[in-house]
C-alpha positions as CSV (number, residue, x, y, z in Angstrom):
1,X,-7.0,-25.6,-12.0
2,X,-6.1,-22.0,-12.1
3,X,-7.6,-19.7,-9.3
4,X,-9.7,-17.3,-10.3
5,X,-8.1,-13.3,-9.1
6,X,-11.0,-12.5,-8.0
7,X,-12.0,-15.1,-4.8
8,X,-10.9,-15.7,-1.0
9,X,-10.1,-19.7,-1.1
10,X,-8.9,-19.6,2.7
11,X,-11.6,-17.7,5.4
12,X,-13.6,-16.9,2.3
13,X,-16.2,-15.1,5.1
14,X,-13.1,-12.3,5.4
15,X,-13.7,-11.2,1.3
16,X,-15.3,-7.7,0.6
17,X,-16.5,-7.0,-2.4
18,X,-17.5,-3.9,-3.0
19,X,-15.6,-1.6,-4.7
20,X,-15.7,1.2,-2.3
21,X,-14.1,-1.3,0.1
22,X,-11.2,-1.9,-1.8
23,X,-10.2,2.1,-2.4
24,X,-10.4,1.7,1.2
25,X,-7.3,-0.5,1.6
26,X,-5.8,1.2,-1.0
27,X,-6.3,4.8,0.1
28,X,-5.1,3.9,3.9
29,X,-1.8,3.8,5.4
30,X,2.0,5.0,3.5
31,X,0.5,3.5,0.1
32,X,3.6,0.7,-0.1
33,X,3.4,-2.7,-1.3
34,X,5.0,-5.6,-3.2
35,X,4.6,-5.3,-6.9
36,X,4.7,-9.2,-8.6
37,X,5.8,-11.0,-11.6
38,X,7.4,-14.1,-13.2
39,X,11.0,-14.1,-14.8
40,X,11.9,-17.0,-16.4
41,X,9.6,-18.8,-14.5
42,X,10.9,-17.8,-11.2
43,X,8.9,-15.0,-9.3
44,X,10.0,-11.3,-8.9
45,X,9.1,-9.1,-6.5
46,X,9.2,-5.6,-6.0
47,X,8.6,-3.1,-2.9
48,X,7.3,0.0,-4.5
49,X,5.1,3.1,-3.5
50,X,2.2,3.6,-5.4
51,X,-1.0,5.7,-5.4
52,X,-4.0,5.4,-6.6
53,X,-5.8,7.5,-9.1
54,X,-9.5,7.0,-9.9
55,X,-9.8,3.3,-11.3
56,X,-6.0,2.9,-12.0
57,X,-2.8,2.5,-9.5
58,X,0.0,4.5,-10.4
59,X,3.7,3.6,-9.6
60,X,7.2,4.6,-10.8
61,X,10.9,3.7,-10.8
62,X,14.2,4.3,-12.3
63,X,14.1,3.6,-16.0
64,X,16.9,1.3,-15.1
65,X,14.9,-0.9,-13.3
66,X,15.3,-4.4,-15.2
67,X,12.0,-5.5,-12.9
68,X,9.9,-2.6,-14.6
69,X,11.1,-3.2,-18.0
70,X,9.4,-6.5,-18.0
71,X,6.2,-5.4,-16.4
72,X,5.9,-2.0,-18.6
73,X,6.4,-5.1,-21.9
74,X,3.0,-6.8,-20.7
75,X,4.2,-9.6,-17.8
76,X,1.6,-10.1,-15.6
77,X,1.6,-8.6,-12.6
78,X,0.3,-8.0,-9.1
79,X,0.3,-5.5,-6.3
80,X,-0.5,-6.3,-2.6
81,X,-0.8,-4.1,-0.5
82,X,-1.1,-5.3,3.7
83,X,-2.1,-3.0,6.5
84,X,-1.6,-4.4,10.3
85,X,-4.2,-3.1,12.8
86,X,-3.7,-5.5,15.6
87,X,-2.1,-8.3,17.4
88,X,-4.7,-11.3,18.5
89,X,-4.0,-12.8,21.8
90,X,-6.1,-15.8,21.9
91,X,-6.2,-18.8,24.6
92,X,-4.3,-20.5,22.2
93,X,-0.8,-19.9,20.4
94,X,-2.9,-21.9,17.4
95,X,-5.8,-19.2,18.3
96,X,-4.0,-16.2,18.2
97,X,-3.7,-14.0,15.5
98,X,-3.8,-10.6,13.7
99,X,-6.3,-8.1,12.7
100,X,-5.4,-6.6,9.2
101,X,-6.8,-5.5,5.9
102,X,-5.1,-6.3,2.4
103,X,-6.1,-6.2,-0.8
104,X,-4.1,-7.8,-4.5
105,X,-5.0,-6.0,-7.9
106,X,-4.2,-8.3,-10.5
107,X,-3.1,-7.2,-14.7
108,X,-0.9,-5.7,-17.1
109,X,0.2,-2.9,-17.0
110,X,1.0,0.2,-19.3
111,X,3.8,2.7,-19.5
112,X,2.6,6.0,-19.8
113,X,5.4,9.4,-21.0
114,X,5.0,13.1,-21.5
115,X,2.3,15.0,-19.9
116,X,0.2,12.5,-18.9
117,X,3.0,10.5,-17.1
118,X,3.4,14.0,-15.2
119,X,0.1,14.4,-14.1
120,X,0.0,11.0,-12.8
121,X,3.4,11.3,-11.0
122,X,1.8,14.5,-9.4
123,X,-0.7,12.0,-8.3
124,X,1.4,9.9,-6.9
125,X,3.2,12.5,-4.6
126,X,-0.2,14.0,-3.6
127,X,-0.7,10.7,-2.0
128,X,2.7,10.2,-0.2
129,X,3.3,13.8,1.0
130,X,0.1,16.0,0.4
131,X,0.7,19.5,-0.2
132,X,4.3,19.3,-1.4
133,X,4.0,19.8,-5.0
134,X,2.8,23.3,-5.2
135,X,5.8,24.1,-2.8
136,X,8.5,23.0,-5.4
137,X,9.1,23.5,-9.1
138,X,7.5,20.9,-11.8
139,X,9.0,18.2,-13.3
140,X,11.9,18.6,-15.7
141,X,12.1,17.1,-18.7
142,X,15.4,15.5,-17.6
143,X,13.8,13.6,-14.5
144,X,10.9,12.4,-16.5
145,X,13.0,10.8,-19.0
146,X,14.7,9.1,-16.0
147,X,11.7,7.8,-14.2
148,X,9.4,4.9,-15.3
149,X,5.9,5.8,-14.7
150,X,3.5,2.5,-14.9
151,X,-0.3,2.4,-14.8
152,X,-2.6,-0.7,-13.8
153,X,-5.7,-0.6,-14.2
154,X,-8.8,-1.5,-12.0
155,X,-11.3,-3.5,-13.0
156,X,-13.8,-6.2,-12.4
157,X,-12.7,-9.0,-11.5
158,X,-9.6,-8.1,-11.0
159,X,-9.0,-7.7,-7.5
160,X,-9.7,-9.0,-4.1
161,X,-9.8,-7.4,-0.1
162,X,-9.5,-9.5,3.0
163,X,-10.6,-8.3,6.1
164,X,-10.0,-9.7,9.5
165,X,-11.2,-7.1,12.0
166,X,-12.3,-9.2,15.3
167,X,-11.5,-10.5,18.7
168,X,-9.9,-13.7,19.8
169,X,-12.2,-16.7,19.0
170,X,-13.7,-18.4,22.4
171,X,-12.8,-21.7,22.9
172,X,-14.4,-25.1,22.1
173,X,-16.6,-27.1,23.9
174,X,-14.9,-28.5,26.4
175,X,-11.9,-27.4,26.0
176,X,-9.3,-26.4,29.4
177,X,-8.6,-22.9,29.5
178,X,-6.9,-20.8,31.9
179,X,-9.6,-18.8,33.3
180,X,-6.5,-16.3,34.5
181,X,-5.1,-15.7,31.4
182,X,-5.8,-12.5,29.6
183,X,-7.0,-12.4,26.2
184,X,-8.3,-10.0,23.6
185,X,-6.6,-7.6,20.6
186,X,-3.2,-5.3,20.7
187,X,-4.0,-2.7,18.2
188,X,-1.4,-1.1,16.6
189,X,-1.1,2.5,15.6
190,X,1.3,5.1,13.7
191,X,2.1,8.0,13.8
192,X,4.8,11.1,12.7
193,X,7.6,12.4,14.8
194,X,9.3,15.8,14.7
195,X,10.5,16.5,11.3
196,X,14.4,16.6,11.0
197,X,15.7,19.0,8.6
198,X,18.6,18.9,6.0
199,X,21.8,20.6,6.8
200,X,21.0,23.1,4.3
201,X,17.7,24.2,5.9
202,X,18.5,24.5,9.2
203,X,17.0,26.9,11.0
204,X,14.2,27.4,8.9
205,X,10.7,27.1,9.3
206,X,9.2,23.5,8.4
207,X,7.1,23.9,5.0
208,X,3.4,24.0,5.5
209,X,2.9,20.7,3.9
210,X,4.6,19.0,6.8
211,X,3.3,20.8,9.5
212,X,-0.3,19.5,8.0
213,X,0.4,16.1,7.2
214,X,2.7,15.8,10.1
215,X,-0.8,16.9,12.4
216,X,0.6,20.6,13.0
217,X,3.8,20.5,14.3
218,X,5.0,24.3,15.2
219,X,9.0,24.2,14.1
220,X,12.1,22.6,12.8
221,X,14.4,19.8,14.2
């Protein structure tokens, strides 16, 4: 029986559904995750960086990229995306675990050229370093003919977000438990250091972008 893309199997009381929920997960953290496929009937996966842009996920790579090539021909495919929020300390080694959020859009998906692949590779950056492209020049005709820029599309059914945002369960009935021993969540947090400038710009000013996104940081490295 095939599983249906769509539904939780294990701790099916994690699952969100709403659509709001998953932009969410998608939205949050360095927008990275593991782009899937068969080949040959052996699995492939990917790391790539990816953004999203209104009900469709954009991503790109080298046009070299044999992995692409078969994706951008129709393969199916999947992209998870995992975000770790916190370490569980339960009673237990079997009780402990992790808070998190992830989500896995499931479908085919579509190369896209010319204008519109720039646009969505403006997107794209907008989401991993906001601010940056008005500070440099456009594309070039050159490096869009070198990159692979792939669309996958959103839609019902399609997708599914687990949630586990909670602290340690409490034991059984009955069971022996330290009553010394300290339990309860280790969240986990990020967070930008000092930007470190090229060779070539040392000495000058960081670029406004940074500074922003980098939560205001007054100079160079």
């Amino acid at each position: 029986m095939s599983r249906r893309p769509d539904r939780i199997n294990r701790h099916p009381e994690r699952a969100r559904t709403e659509r709001a929920q998953l932009d969410a997960v998608l939205d949050a953290g360095h927008h990275f995750g593991s782009l899937s496929t068969v080949l040959d009937g052996r699995p492939l996966v990917v790391p790539m960086f990816y953004g999203r842009d209104g009900d469709r996920i954009v991503m790109h790579g080298s046009t070299g990229a044999g992995a692409l090539r078969l994706v951008a021909e129709g393969a199916p495919a999947a992209l998870c995306v995992s975000l770790l929020d916190g370490w569980v300390y339960g009673h237990t080694l079997f009780d402990s675990s992790a808070n998190y959020r992830s989500a896995v859009v499931h479908g085919a998906l579509r190369t896209i050229t010319g204008a519109e692949a720039a646009e969505a590779l403006t997107t794209l950056s907008e989401q991993l370093m906001p601010g940056r492209a008005a500070e440099v020049p456009e594309h070039t005709r050159k490096q869009l003919a070198a990159t692979q820029c792939l669309t996958l599309p959103i839609t019902d059914g399609s997708w599914t977000v687990k949630v586990r945002a909670a602290p340690p369960g409490d034991p059984e009935p009955g069971e022996q438990v330290d009553p010394r021993l300290w339990t309860g969540v280790l969240p986990i947090e990020w967070g930008y250091g000092e930007p470190v400038s090229a060779p070539r710009a040392t000495g000058l000013p960081v670029s406004p972008s940074v500074r922003s996104y980098a939560g205001g940081v007054p100079g160079s490295a």
